[in-house]
BALOBA-1460 file (C-alpha; in Angstrom, 3 decimals):
// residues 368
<rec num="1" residu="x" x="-22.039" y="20.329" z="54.353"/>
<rec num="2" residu="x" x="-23.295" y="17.550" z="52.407"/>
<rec num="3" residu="x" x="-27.000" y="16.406" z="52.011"/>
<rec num="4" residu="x" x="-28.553" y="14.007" z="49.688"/>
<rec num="5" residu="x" x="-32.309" y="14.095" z="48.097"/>
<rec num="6" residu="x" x="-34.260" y="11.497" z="45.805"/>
<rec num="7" residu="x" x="-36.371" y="13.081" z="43.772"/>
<rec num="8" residu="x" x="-39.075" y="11.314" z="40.679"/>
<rec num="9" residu="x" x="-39.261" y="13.606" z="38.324"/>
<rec num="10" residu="x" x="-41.772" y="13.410" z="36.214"/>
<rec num="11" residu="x" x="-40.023" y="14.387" z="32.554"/>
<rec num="12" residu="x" x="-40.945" y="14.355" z="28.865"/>
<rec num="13" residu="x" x="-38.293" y="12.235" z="27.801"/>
<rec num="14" residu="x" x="-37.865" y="9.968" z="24.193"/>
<rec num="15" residu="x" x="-37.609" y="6.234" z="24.911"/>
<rec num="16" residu="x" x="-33.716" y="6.081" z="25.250"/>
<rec num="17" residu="x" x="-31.422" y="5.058" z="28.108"/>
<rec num="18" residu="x" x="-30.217" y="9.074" z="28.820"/>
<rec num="19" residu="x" x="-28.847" y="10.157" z="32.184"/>
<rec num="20" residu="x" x="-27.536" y="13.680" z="32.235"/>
<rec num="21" residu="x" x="-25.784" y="15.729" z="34.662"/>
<rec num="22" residu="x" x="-26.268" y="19.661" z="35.256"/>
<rec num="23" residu="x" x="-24.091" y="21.181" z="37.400"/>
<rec num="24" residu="x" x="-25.107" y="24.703" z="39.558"/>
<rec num="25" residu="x" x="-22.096" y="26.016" z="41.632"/>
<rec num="26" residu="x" x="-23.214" y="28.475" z="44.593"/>
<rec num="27" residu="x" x="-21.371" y="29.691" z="48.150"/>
<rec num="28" residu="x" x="-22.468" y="27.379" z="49.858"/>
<rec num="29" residu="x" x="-21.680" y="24.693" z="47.665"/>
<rec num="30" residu="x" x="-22.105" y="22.308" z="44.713"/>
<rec num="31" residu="x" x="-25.593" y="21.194" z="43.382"/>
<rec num="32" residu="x" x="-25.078" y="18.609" z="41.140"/>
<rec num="33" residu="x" x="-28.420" y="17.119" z="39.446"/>
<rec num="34" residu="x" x="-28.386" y="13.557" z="38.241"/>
<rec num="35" residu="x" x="-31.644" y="12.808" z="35.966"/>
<rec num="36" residu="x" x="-32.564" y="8.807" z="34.848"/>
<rec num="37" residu="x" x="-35.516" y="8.307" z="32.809"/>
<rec num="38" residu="x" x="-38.070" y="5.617" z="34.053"/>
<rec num="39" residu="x" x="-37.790" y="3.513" z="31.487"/>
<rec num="40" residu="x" x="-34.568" y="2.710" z="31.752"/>
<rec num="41" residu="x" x="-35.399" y="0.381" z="34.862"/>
<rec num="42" residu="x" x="-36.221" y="-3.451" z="34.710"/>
<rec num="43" residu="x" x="-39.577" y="-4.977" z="36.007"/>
<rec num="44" residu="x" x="-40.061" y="-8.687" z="37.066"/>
<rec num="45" residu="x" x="-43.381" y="-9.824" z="35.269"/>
<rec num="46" residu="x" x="-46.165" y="-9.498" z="37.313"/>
<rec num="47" residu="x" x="-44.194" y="-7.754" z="39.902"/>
<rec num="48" residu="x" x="-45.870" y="-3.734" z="41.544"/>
<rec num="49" residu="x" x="-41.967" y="-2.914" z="42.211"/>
<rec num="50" residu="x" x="-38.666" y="-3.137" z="41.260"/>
<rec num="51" residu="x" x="-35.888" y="-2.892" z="44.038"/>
<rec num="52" residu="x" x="-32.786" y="-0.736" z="42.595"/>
<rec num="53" residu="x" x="-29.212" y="-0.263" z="44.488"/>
<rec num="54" residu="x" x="-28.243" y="3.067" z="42.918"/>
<rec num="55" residu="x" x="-24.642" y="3.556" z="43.483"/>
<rec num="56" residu="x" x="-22.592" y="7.028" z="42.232"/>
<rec num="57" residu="x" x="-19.090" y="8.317" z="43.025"/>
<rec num="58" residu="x" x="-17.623" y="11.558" z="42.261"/>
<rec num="59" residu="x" x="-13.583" y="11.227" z="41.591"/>
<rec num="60" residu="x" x="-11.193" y="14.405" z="40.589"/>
<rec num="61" residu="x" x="-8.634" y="14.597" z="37.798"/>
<rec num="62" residu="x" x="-6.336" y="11.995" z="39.844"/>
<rec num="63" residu="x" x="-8.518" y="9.637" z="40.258"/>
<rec num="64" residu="x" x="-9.253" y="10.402" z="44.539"/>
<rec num="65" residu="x" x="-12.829" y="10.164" z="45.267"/>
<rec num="66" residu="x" x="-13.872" y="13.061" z="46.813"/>
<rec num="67" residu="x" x="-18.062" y="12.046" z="47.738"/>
<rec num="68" residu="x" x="-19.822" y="8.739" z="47.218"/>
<rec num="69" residu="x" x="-23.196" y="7.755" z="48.064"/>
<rec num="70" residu="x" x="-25.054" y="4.153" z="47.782"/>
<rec num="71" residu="x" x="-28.808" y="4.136" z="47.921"/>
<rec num="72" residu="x" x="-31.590" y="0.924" z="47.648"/>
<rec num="73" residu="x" x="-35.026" y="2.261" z="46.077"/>
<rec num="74" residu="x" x="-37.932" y="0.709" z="45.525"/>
<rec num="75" residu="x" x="-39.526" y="2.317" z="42.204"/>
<rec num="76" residu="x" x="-42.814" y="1.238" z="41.559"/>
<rec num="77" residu="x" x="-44.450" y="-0.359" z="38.108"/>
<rec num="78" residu="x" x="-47.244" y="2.421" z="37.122"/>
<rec num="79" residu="x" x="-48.093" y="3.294" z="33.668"/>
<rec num="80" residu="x" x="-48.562" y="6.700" z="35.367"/>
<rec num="81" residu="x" x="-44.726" y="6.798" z="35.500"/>
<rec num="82" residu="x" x="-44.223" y="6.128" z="31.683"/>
<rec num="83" residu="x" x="-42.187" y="9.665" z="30.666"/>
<rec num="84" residu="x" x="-40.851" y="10.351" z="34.018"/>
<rec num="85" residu="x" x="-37.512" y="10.245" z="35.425"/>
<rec num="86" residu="x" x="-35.854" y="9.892" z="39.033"/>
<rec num="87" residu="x" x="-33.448" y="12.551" z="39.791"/>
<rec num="88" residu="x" x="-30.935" y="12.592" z="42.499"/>
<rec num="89" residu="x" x="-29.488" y="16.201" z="43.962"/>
<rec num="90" residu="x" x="-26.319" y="15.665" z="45.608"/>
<rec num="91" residu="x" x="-25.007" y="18.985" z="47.419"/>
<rec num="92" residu="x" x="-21.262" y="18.863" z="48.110"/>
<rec num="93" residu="x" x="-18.537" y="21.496" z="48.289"/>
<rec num="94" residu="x" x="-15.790" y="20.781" z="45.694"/>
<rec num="95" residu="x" x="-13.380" y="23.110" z="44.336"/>
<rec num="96" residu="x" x="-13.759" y="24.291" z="40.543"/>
<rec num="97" residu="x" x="-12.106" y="21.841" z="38.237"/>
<rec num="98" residu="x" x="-13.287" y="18.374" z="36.388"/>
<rec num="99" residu="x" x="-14.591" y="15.761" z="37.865"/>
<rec num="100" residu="x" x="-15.579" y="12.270" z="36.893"/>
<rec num="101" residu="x" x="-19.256" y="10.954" z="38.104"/>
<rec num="102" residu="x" x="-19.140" y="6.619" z="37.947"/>
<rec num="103" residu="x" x="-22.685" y="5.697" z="38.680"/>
<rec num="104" residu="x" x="-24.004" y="1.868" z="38.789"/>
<rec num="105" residu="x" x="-26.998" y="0.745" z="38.294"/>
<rec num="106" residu="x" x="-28.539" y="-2.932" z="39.391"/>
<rec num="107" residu="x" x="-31.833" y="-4.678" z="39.711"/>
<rec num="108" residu="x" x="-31.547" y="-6.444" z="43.074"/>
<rec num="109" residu="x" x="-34.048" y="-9.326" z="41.811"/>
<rec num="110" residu="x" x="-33.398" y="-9.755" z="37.858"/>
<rec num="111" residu="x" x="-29.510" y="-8.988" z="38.637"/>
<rec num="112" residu="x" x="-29.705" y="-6.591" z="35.739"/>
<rec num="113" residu="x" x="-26.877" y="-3.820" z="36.272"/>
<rec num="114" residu="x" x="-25.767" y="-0.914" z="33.826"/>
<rec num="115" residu="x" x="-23.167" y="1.229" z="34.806"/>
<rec num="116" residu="x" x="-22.284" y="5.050" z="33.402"/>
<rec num="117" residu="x" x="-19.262" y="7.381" z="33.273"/>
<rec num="118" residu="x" x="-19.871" y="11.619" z="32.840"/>
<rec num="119" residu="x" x="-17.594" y="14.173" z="32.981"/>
<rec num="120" residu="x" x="-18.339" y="16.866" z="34.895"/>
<rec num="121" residu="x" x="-17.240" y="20.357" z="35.519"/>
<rec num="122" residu="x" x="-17.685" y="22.751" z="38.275"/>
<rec num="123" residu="x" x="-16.737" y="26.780" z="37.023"/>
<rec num="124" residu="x" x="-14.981" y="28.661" z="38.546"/>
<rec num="125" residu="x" x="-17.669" y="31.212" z="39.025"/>
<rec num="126" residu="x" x="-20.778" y="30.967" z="40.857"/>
<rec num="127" residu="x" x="-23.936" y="30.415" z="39.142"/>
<rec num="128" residu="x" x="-25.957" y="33.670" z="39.135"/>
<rec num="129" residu="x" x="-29.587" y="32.294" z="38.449"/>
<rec num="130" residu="x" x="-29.670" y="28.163" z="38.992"/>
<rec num="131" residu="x" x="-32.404" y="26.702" z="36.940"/>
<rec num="132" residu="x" x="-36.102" y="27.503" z="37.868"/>
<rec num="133" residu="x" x="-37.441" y="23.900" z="38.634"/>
<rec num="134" residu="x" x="-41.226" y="23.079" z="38.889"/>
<rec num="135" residu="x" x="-41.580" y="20.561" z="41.748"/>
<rec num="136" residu="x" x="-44.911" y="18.698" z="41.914"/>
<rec num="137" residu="x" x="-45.458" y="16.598" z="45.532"/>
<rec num="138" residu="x" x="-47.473" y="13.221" z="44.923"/>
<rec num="139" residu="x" x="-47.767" y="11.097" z="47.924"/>
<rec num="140" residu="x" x="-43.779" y="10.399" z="49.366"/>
<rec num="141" residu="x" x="-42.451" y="11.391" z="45.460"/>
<rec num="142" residu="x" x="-41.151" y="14.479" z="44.023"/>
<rec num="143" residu="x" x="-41.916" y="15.042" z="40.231"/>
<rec num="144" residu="x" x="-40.886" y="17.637" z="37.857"/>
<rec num="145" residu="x" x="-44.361" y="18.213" z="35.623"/>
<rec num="146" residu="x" x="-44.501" y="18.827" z="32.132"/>
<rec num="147" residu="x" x="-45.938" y="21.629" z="31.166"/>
<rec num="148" residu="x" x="-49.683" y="21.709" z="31.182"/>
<rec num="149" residu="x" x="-52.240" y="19.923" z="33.781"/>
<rec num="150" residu="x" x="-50.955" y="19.752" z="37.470"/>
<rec num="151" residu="x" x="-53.925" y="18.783" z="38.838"/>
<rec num="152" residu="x" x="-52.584" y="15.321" z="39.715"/>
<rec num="153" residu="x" x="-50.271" y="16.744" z="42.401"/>
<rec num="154" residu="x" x="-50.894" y="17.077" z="46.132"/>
<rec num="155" residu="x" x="-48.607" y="20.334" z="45.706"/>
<rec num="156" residu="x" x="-46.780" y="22.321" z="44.024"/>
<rec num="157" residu="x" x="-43.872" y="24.244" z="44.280"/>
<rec num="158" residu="x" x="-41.459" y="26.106" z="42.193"/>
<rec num="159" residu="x" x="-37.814" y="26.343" z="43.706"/>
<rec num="160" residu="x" x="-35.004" y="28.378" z="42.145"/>
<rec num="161" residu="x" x="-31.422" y="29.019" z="43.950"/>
<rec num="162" residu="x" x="-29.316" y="31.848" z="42.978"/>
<rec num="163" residu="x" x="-25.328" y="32.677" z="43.769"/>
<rec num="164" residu="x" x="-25.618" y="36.184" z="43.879"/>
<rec num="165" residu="x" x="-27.979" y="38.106" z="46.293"/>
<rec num="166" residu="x" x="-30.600" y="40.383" z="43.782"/>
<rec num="167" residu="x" x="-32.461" y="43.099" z="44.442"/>
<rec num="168" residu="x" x="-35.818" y="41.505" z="43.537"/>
<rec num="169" residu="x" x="-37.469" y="38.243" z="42.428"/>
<rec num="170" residu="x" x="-40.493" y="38.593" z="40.089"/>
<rec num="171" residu="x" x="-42.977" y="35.388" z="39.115"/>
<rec num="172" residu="x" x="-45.107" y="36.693" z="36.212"/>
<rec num="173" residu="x" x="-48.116" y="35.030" z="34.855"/>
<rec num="174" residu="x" x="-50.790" y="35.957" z="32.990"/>
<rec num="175" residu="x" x="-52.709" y="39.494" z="34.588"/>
<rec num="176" residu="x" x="-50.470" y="38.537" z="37.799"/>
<rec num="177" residu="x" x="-46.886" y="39.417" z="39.452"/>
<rec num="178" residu="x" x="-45.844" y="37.772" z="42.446"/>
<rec num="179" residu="x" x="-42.725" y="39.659" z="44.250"/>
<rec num="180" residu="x" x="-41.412" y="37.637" z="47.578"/>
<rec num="181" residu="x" x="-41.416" y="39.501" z="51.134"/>
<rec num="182" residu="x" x="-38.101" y="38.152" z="51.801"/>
<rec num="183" residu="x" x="-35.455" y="37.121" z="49.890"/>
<rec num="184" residu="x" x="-32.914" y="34.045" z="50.401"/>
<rec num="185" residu="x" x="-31.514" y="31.074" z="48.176"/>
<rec num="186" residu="x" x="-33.166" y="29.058" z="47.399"/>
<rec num="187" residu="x" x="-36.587" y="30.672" z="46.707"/>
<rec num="188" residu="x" x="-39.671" y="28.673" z="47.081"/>
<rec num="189" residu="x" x="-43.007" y="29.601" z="46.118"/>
<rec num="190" residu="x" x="-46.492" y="27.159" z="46.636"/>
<rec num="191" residu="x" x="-48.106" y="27.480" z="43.146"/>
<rec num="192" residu="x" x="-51.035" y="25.650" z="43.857"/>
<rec num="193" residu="x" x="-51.938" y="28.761" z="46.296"/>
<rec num="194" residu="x" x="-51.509" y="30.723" z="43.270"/>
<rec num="195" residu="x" x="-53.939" y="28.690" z="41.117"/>
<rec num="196" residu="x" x="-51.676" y="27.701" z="38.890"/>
<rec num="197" residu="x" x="-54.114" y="25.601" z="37.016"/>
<rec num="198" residu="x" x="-55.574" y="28.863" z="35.841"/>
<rec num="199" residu="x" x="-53.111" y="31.021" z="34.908"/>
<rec num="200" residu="x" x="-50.841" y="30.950" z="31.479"/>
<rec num="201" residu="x" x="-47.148" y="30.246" z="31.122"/>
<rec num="202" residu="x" x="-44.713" y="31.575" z="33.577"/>
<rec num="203" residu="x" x="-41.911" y="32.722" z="33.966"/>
<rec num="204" residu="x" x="-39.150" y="34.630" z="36.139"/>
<rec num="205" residu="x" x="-37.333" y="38.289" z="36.176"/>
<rec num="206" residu="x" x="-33.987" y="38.537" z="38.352"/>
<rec num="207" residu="x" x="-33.280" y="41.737" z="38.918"/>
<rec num="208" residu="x" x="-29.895" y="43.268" z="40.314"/>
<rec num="209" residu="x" x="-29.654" y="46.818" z="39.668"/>
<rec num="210" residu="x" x="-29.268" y="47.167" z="35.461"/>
<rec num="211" residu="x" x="-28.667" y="43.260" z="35.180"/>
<rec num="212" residu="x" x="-32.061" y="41.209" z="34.522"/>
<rec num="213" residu="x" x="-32.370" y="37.893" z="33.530"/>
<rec num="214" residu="x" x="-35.378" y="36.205" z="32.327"/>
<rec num="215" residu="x" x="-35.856" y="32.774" z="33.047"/>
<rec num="216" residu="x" x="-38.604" y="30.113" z="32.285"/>
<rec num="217" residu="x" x="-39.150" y="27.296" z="34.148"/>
<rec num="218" residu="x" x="-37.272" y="24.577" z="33.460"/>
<rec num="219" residu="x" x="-38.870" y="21.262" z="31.822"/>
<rec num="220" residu="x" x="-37.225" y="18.744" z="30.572"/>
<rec num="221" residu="x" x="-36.371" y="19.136" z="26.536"/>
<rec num="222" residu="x" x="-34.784" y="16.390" z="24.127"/>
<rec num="223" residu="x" x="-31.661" y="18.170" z="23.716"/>
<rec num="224" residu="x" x="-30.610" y="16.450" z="27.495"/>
<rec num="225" residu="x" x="-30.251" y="13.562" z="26.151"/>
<rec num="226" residu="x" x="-28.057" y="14.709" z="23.241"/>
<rec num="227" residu="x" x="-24.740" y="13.036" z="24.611"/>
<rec num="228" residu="x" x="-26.770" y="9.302" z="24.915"/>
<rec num="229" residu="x" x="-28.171" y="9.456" z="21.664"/>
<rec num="230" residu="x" x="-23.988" y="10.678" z="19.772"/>
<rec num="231" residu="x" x="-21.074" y="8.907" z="20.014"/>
<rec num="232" residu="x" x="-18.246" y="11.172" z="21.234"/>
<rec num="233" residu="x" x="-16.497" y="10.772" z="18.061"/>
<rec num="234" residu="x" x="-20.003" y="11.972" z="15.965"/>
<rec num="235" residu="x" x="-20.733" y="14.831" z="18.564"/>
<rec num="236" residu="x" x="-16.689" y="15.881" z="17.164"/>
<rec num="237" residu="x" x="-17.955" y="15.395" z="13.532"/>
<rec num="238" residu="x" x="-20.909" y="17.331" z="14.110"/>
<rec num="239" residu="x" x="-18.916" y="20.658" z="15.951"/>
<rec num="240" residu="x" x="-16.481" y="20.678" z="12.562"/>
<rec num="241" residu="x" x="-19.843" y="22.393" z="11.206"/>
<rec num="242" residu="x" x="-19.291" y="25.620" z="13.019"/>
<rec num="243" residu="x" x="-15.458" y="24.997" z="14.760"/>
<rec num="244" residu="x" x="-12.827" y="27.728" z="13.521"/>
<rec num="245" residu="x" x="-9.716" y="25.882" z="12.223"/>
<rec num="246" residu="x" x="-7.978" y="26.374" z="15.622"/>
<rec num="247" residu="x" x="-11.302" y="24.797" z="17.632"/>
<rec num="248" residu="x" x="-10.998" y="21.925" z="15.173"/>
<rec num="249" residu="x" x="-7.381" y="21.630" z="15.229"/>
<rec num="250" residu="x" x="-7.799" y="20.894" z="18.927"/>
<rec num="251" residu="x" x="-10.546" y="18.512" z="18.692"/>
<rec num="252" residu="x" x="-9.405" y="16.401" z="15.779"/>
<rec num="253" residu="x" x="-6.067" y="16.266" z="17.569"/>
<rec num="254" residu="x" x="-7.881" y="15.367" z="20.785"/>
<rec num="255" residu="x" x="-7.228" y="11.462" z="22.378"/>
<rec num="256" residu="x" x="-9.961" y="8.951" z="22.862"/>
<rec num="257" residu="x" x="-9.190" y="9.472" z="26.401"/>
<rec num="258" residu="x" x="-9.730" y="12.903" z="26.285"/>
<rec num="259" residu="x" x="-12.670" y="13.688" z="23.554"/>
<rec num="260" residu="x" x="-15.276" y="14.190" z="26.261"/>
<rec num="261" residu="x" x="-13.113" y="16.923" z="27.949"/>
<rec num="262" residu="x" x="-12.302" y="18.529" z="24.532"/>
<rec num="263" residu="x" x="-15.858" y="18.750" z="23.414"/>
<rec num="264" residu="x" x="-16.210" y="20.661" z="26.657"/>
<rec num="265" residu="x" x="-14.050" y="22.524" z="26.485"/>
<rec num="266" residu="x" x="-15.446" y="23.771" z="23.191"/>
<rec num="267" residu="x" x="-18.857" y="24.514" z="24.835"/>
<rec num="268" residu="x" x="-17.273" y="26.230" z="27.749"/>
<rec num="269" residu="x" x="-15.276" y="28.621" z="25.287"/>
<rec num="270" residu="x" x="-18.857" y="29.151" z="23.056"/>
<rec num="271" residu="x" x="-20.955" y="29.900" z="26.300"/>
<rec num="272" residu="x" x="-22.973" y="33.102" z="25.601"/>
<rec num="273" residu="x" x="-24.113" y="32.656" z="28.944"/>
<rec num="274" residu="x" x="-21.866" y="32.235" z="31.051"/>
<rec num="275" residu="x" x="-22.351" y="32.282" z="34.935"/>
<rec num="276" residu="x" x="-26.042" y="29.637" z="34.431"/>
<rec num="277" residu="x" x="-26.132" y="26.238" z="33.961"/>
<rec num="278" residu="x" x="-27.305" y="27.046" z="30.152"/>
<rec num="279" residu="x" x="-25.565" y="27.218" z="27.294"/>
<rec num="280" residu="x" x="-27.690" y="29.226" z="24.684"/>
<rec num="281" residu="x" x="-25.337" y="28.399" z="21.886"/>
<rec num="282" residu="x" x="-25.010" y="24.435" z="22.585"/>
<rec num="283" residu="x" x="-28.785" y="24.118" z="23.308"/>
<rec num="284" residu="x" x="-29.602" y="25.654" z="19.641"/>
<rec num="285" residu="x" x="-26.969" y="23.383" z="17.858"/>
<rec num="286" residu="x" x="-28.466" y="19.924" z="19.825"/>
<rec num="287" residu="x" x="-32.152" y="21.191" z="18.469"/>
<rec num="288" residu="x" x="-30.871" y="21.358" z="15.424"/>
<rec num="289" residu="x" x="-28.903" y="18.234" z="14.791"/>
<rec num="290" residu="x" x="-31.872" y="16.503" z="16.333"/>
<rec num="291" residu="x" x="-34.644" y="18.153" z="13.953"/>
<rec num="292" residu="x" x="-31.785" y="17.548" z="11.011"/>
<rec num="293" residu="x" x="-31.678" y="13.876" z="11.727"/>
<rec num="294" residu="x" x="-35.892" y="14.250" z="12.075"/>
<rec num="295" residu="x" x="-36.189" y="15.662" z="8.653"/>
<rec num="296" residu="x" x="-33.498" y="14.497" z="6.447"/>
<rec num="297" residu="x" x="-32.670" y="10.546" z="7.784"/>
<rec num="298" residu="x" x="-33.068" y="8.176" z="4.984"/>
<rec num="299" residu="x" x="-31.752" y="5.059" z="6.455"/>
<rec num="300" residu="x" x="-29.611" y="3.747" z="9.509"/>
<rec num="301" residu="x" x="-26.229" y="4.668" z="7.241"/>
<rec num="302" residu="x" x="-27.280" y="7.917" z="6.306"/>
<rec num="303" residu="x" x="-28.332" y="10.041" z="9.445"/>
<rec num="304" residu="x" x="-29.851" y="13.173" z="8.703"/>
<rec num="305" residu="x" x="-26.848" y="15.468" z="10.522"/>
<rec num="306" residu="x" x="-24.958" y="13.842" z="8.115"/>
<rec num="307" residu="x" x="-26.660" y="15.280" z="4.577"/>
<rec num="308" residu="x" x="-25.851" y="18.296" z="2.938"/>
<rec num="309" residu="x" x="-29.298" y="19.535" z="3.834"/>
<rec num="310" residu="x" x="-28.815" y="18.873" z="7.704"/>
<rec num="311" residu="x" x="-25.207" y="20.492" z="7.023"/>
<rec num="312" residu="x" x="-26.743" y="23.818" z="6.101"/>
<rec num="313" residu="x" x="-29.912" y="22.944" z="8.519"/>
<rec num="314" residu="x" x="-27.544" y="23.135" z="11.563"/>
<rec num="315" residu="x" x="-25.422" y="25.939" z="10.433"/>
<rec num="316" residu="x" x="-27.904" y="28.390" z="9.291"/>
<rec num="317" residu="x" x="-31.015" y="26.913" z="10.525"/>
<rec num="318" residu="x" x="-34.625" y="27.089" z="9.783"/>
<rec num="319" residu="x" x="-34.966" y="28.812" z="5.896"/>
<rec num="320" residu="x" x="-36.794" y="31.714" z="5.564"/>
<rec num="321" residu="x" x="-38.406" y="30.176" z="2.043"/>
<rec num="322" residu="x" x="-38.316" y="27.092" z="0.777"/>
<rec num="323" residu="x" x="-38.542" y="25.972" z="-3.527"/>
<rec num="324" residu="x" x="-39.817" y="22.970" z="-4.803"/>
<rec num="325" residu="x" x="-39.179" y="21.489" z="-7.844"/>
<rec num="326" residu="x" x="-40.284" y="17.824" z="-7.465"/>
<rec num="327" residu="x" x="-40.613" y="17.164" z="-10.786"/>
<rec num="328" residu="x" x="-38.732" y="19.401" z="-13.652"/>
<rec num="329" residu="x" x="-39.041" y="18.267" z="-17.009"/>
<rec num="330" residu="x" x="-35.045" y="17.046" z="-18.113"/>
<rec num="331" residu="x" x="-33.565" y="18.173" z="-14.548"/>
<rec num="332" residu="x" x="-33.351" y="16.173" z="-11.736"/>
<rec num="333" residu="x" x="-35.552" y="17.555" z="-8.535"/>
<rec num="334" residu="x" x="-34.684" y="20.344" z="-7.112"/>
<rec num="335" residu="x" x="-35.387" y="22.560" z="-3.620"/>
<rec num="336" residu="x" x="-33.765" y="25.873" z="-3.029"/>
<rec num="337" residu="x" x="-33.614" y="27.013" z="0.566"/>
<rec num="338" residu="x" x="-33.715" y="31.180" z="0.810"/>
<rec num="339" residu="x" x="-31.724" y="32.398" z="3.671"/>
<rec num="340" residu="x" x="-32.870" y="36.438" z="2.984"/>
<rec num="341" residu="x" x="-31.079" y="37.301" z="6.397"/>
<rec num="342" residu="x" x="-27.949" y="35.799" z="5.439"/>
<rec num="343" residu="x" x="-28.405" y="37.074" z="1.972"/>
<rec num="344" residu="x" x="-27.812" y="33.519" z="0.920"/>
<rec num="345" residu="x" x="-29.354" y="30.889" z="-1.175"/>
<rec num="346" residu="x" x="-28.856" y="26.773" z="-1.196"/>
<rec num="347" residu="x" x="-29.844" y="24.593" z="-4.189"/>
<rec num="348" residu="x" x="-30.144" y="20.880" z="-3.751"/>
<rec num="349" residu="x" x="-30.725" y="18.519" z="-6.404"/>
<rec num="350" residu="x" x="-31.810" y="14.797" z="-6.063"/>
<rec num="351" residu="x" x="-29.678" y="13.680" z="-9.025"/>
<rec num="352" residu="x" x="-30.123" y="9.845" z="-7.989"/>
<rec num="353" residu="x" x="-33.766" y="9.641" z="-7.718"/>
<rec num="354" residu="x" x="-34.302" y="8.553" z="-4.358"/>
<rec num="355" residu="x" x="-34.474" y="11.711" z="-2.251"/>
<rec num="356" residu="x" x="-31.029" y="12.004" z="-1.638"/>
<rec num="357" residu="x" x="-30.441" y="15.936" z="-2.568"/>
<rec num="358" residu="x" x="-26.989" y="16.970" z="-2.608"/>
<rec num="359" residu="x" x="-25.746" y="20.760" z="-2.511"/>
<rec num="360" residu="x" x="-24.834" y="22.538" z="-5.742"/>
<rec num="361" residu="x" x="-23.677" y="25.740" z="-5.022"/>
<rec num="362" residu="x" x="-21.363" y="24.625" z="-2.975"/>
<rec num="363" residu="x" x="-19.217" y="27.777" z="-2.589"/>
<rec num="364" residu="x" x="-22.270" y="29.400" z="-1.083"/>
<rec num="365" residu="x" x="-21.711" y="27.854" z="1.996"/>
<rec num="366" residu="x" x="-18.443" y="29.388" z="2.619"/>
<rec num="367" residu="x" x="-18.945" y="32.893" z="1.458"/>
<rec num="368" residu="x" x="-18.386" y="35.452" z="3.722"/>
């Protein structure tokens, strides 16, 4: 059983070509969602539309493809599609293993074409609780709101499939519960009957006897685009910060050819939550490089992952105080980062002058 659906999701995405994959295994097969950011397609000046073959084939370890699909689109030229992305779902049945996704990309009028590679895995178990996606109808188009106003949308509609059958379903808002009558994969529930508008955030209890989950809905979030924005080889650089010696061993000794799959493999082994399509664990560590290279970037050679104070930033995260010494009399600046929960303490000093602050206590860092 195989069925394809375009859908324009309306995302809050930063202004850089990112696709990403995400991957939800279930009985009845594979849902693999494909996400590409608006702006990553090519107008002709002047022009309302842009006509787009979108081509994608899915290949195993050897190389066979095993599901291809080739699609024209017209998308059309709207600032009200600034921030959005189109999203493809392609349900297949594949067994579990890796898989490589070859997607290409091309403007049928400018010629423009960009094509991608991803790796992509499907587990070996089911996923338990799929992702809890908003879907807002506007005219033919399917978007995926941000949070906030959907008053733009003919309807809307939150869907969520599951692998495992629960024994309830429970939509909670603000003064309201909403519990379905019947219960089958995937649930769908028509918001805009609920007055949505109205109501606070939401969010989602599966319950299976003395398993519960708690889900939110699922937005897009700037950590999706964390493999478009890293090299493979500084996404390794950046895992050394909290890799044991045998993780690292493996990924320092890992191939060009194989990096991708190694990093993987790393997240697969730190998956706290195993059995969803997140990853607690790697979704922290991407917010934090990110806000690192936010914070502590001084120029294009010195990214802010890259400092001692994004070091300790991703590592230990936010610091419970912060000490500021900007301008000491004989010293050079200082700030001191309290970790009271780790019963730790950083000092930086800025001994060139120019805000580059540089760890003291070194052995801090490595005390158990």
């Amino acid at each position: 059983m195989k069925k394809l659906k375009l859908l324009c999701l309306l995302l809050l995405i930063s202004a850089l070509w990112a696709q990403e994959v995400l991957v939800e295994r279930y009985p009845a097969g594979s849902e693999i969602w494909l996400l590409l950011p608006y702006n990553m397609f090519n107008f002709a000046k002047g022009e309302d539309s842009a006509i787009y073959q979108i081509s994608m084939q899915i290949k195993d370890a050897k190389g066979r493809q095993k599901d291809a699909f080739e699609k024209q689109v017209e998308i059309p030229h709207s600032a009200e599609l600034n921030h959005t992305a189109l999203a493809f779902l392609q349900e297949i049945d594949l067994e579990a293993g890796n898989y490589q996704l070859l997607l290409n990309i091309k403007n049928q009028k400018l010629g423009y074409q960009k094509s991608f590679s991803h790796k992509v895995r499907i587990p070996e178990r089911y996923t338990a609780i799929g992702e809890a996606f908003v879907l807002a109808h506007k005219g033919d188009l399917i978007y995926l709101p941000a949070a906030g106003d959907f008053a733009w949308a003919d309807s809307l509609k939150l869907q969520l499939s599951f692998g495992e059958q629960p024994e309830s379903l429970i939509l909670h808002t603000e003064g309201k519960l909403l519990l379905p009558k019947t219960l089958h994969s995937p649930w769908v529930v028509d918001l805009k009957s609920l007055d949505v508008d109205s109501m606070g955030p939401l969010s989602i209890s599966y319950i299976d006897g003395n398993i519960r989950y708690s889900k939110k809905l699922f937005f897009y979030r700037e950590w999706l685009s964390f493999k478009n924005r890293y090299s493979l080889k500084d996404q390794r650089e950046q895992l050394r910060y909290i890799a044991n010696q045998n993780e690292w061993r493996k990924l320092h000794k890992a191939s060009e050819s194989r990096l991708e799959e190694a990093i993987e493999e790393f997240w697969l082994n730190n998956d706290p939550s195993l059995g969803t399509t997140k990853n607690d664990l790697r979704e922290r560590f991407y917010t934090r490089v990110l806000k690192a290279d936010e914070l502590f970037t001084l120029h294009k050679r010195m990214k802010g992952w890259r400092s001692d104070r994004g070091r300790i930033y991703i590592k230990f995260g936010e610091p419970e105080e912060v000490i500021n010494n900007p301008f000491p009399i004989g010293e050079p600046p200082s700030i001191q980062w309290n970790y009271y929960r780790f019963k730790r303490f950083f000092l930086f000093l800025d001994r060139s002058g120019f805000g580059r602050y540089e760890l003291e206590n070194k052995e801090m860092e490595y005390d158990d």
